[in-house]
Steps between C-alpha positions, in 0.01 A plus 500: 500500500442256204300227509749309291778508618323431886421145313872467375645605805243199700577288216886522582401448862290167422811367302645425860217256564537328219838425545482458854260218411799379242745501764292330751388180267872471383623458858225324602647216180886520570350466916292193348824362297762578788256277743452212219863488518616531892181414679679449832536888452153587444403734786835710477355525139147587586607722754717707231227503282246646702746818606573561100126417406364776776763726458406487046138548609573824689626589197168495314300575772671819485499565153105419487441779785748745304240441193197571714615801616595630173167408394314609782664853594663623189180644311 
């Protein structure tokens, strides 16, 4: 198989980290905001946030091991 294209194809995969990592720091701000204003609230926030935050990091955990295999078995 190409070489090229092995790189494209893990490239594509990688893209999920990044915006995984997108998603995560623009939740973690609106979390920040929604607790500035409602602080009483704060824990039913955090608690949110951590279930969406692990659940987006799946996400690029998964798309970083799709990229390692691609680069590791498809020679």
């Amino acid at each position: 198989m190409n070489v090229g294209l092995i790189a494209i194809g893990a490239g594509v995969a990688i893209f999920s980290c990044a915006l995984a990592g997108l998603g995560m720091g623009l939740a973690t701000g609106k979390a920040a905001d929604a607790v500035a204003r409602q602080p009483e609230a704060s824990g039913k926030i955090n608690s949110i946030l951590l279930l969406g935050l692990a659940l987006t990091e799946s996400t690029a955990i998964y798309g970083f091991v799709t990229a390692l295999i691609m680069i590791f078995t498809l020679k």
